[in-house]
Backbone as a chain_set.jsonl record, in Angstrom:
{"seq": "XXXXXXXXXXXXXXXXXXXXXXXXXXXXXXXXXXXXXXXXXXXXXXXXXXXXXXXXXXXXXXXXXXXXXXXXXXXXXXXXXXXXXXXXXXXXXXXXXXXXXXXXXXXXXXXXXX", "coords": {"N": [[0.847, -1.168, 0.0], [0.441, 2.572, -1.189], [0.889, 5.486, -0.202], [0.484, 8.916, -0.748], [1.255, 11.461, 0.221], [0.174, 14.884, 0.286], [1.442, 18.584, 0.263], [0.423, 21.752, 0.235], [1.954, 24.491, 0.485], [3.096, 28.263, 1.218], [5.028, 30.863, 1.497], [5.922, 29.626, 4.105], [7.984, 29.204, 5.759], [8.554, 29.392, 7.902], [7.61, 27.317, 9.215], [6.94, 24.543, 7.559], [9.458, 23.152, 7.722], [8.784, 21.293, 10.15], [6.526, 20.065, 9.329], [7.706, 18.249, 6.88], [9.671, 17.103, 8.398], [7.895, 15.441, 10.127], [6.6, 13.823, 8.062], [8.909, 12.843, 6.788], [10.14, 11.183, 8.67], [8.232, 9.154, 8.912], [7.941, 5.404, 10.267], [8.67, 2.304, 8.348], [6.801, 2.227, 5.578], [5.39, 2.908, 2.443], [5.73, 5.588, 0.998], [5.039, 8.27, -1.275], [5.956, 12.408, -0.835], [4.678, 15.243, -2.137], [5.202, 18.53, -2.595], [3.628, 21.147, -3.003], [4.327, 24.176, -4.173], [3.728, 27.577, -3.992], [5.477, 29.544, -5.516], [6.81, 30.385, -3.27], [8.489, 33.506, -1.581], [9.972, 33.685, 0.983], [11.586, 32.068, 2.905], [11.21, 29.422, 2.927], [11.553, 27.702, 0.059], [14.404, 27.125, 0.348], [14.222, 25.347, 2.484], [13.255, 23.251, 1.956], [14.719, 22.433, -0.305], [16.692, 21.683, 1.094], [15.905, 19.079, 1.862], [14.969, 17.84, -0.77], [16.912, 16.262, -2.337], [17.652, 14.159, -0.445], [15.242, 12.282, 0.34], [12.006, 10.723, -0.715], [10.342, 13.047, -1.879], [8.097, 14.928, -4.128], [9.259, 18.179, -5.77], [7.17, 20.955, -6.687], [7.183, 23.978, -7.578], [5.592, 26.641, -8.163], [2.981, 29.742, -9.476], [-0.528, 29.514, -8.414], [-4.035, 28.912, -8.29], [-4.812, 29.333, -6.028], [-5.441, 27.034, -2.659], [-6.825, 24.896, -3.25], [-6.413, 24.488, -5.869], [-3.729, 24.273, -6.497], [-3.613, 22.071, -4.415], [-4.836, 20.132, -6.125], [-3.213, 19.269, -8.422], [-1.169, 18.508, -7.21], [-2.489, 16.154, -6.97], [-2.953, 15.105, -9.639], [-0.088, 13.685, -10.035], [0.165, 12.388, -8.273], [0.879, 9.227, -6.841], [-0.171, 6.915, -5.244], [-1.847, 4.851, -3.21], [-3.408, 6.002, -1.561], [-4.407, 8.963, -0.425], [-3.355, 11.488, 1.056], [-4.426, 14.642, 2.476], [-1.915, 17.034, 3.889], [-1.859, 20.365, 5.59], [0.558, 23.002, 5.553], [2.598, 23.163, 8.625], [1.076, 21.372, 9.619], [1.25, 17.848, 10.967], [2.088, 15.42, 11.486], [1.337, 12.964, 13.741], [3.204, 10.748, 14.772], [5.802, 8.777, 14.364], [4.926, 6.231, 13.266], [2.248, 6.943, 12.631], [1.435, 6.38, 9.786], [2.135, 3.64, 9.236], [0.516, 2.799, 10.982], [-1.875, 3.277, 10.093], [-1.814, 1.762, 7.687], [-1.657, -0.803, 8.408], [-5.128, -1.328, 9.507], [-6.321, -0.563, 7.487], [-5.478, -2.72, 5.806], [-6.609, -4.481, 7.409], [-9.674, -4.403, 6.511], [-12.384, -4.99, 4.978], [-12.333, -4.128, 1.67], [-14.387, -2.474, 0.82], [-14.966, -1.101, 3.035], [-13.96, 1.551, 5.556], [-13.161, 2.229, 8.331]], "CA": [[0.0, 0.0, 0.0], [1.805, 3.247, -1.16], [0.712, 6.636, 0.39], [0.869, 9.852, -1.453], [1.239, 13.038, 0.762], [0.39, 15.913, -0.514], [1.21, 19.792, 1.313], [0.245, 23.127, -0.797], [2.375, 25.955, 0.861], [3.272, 29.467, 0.329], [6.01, 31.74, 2.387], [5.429, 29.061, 4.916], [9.274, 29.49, 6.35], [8.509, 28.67, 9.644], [6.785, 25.69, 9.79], [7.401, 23.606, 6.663], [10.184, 21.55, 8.406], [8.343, 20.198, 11.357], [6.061, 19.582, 8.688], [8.539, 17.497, 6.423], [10.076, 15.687, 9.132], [6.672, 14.592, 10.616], [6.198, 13.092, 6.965], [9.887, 12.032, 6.369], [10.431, 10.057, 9.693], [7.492, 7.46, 9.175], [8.578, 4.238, 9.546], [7.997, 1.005, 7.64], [5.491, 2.776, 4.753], [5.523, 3.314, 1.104], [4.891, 6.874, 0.507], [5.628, 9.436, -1.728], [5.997, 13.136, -0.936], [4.588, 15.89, -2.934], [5.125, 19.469, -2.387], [2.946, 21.982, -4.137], [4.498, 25.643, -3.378], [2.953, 28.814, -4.792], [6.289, 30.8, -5.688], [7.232, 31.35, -1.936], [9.488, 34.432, -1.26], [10.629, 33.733, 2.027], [12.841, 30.495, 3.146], [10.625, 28.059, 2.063], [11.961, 26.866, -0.978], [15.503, 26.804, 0.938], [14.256, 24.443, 3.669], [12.466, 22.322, 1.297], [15.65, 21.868, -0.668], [17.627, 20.785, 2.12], [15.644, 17.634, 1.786], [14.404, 16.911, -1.663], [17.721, 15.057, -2.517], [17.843, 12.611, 0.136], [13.953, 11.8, 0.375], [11.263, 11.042, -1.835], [9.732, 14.248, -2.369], [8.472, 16.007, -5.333], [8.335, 19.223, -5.041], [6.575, 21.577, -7.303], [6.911, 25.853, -7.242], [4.785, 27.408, -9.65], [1.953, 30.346, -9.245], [-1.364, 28.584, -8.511], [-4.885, 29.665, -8.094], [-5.136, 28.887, -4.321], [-4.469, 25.867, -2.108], [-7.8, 23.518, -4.591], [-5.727, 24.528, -7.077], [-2.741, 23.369, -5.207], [-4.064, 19.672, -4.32], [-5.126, 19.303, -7.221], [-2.369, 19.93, -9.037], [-0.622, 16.974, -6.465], [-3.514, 14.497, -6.91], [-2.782, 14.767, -10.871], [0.807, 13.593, -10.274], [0.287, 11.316, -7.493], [0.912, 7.675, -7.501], [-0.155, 6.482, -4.403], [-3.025, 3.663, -3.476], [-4.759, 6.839, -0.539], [-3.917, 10.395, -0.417], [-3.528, 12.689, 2.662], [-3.666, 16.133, 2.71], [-1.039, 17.745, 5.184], [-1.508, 21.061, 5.59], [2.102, 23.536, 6.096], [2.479, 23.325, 9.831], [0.571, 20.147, 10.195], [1.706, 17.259, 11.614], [1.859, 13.315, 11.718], [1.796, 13.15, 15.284], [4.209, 10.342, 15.507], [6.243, 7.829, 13.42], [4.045, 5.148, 12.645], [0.86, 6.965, 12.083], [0.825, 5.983, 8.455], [2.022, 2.212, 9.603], [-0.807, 2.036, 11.83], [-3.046, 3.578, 8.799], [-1.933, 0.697, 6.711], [-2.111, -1.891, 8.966], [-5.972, -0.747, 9.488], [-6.406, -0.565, 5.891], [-5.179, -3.896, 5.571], [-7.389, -5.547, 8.341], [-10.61, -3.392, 6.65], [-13.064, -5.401, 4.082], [-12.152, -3.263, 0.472], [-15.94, -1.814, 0.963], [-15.72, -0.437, 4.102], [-12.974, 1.741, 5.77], [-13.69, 2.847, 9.425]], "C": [[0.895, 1.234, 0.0], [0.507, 4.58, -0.749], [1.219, 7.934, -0.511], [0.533, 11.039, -0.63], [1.366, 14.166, 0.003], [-0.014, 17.333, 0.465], [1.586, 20.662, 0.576], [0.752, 24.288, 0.533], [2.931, 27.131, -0.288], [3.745, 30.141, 1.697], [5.114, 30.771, 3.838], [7.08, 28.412, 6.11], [9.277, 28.612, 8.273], [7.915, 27.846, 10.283], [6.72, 24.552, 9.175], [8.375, 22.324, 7.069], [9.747, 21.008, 9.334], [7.264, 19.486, 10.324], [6.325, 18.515, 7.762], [8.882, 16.347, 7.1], [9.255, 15.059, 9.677], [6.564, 13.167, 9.341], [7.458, 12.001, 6.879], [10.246, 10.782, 7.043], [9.195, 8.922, 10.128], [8.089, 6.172, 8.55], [7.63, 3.224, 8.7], [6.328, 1.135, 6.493], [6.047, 3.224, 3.253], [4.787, 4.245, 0.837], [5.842, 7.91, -0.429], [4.888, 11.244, -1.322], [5.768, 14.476, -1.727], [3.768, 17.164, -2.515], [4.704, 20.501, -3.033], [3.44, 23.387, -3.389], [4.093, 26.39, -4.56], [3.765, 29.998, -5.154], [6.696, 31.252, -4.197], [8.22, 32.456, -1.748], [9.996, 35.003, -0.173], [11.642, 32.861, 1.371], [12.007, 29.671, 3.029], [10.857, 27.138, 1.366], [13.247, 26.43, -0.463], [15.5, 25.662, 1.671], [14.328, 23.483, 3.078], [13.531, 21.471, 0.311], [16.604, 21.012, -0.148], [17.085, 18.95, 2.289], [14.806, 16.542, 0.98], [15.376, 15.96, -2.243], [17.864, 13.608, -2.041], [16.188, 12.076, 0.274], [13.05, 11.701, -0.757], [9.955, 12.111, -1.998], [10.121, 15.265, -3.801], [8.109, 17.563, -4.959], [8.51, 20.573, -6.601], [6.201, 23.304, -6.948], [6.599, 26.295, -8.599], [3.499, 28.234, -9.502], [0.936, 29.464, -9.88], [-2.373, 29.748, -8.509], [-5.637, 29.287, -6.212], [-4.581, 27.483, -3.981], [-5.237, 24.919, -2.873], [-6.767, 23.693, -5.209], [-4.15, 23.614, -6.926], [-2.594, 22.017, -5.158], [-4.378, 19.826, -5.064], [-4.265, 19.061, -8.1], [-1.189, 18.203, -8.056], [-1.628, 15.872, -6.784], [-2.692, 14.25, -7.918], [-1.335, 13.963, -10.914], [1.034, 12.69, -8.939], [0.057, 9.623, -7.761], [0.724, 6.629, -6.111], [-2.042, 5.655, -4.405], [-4.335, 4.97, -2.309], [-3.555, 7.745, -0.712], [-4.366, 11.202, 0.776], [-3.247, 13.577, 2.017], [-3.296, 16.537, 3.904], [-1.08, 18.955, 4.903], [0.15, 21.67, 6.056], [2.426, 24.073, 7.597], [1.474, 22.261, 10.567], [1.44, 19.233, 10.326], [1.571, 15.917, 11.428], [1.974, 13.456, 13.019], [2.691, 12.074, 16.026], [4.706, 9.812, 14.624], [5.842, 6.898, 13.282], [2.696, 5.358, 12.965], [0.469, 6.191, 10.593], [1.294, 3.976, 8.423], [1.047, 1.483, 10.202], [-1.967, 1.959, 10.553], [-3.343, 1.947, 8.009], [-2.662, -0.601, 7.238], [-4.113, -1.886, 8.89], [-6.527, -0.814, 8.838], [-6.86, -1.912, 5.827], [-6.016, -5.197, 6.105], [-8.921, -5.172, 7.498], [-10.87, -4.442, 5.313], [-12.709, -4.161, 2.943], [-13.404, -2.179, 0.576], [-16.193, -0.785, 1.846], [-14.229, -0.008, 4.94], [-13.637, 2.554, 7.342], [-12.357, 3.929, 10.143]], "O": [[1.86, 1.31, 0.76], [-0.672, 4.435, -1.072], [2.368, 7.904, -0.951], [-0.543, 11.594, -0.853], [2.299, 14.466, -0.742], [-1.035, 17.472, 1.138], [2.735, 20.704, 0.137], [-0.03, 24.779, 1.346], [3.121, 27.183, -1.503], [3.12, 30.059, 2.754], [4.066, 31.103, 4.391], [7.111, 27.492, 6.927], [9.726, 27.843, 9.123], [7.712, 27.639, 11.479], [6.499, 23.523, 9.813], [8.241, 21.114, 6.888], [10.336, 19.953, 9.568], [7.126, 18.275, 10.495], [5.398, 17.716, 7.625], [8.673, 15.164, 6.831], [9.599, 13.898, 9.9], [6.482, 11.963, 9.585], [7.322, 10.778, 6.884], [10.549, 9.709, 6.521], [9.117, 8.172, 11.101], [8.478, 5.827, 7.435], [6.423, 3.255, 8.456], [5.272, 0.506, 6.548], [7.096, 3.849, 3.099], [3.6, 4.176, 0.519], [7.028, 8.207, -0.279], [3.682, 11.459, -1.437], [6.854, 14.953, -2.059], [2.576, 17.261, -2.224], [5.544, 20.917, -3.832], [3.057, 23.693, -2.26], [4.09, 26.031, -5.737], [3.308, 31.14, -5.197], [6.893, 32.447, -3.978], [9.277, 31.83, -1.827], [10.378, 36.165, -0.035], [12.215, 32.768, 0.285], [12.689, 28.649, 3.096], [10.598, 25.963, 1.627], [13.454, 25.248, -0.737], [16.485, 24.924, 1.673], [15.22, 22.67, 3.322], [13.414, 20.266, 0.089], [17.164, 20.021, -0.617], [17.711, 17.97, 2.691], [14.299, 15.452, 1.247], [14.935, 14.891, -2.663], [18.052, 12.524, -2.594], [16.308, 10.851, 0.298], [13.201, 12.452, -1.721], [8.785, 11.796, -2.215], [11.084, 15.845, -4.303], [7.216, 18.048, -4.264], [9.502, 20.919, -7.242], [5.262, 23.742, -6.284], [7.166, 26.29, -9.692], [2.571, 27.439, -9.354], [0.976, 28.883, -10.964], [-2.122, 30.948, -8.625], [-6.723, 29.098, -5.663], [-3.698, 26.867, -4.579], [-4.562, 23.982, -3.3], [-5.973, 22.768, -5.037], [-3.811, 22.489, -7.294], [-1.831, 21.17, -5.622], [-4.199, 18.612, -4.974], [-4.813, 18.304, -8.901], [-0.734, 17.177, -8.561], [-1.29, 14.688, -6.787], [-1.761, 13.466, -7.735], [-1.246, 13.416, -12.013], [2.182, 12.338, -8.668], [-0.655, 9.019, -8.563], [1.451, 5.642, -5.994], [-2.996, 5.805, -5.169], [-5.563, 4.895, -2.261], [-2.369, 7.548, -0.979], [-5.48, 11.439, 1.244], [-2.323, 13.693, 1.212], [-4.03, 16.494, 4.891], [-0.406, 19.19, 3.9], [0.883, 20.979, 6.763], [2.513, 25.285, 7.79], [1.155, 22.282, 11.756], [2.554, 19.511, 9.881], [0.437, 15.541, 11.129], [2.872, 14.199, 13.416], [2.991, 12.115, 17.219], [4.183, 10.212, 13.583], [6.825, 6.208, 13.012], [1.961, 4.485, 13.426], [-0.571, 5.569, 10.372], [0.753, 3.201, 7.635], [0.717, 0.298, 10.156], [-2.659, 1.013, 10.177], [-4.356, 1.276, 7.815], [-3.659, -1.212, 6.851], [-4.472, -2.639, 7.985], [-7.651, -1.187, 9.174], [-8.02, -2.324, 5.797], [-6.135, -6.333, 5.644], [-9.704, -5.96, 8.029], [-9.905, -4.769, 4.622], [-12.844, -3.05, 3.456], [-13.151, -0.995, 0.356], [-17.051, 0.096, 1.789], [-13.373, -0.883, 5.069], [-14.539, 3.389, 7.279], [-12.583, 4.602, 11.149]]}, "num_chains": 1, "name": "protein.A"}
């Protein structure tokens, strides 16, 4: 089961990396990363660099028409089996939220997801 995160910021400098590493440090999960920014002109794009090399995050800066515009713009280019949206300054609240997810998933009749 692969996971596709998707978080639409904009001059979001000061909260983007707790946001990242919430995402980056789940264990034991197949997810991909995908960063929709809106042209930021803070430190944004700086942070965000610091850790699209070593992780799998895409990340995408290009004037949008809001944050719909935004996710949507990540769905189209996502490759994952469920899609979260993380807002910029949201959170996973631990390292195996999206392990528990799966598991969960996994126990859950195809029909019916509680």
């Amino acid at each position: 089961m692969r996971f596709s995160i998707i978080t639409a910021t904009k001059n979001a400098g000061d909260e983007i990396e707790s946001t990242i590493k919430s995402v980056i440090y789940q264990n034991n999960v197949d997810l991909e990363y995908i960063i929709i920014d809106s042209v930021s002109n803070d430190n944004t794009l700086d942070i965000i660099e610091k850790y699209v090399n070593d992780y799998p995050i895409k990340l995408i800066s290009e004037p949008d028409d809001g944050i719909s515009d935004a996710f949507n713009k990540g769905v189209k280019i996502s490759t994952g089996d469920w899609i979260i949206f993380l807002g910029s300054g949201d959170l996973l609240i631990h390292s195996n939220v999206l392990k528990d997810m799966s598991e969960k998933l996994n126990s859950k009749s195809k029909s019916l997801v509680v």
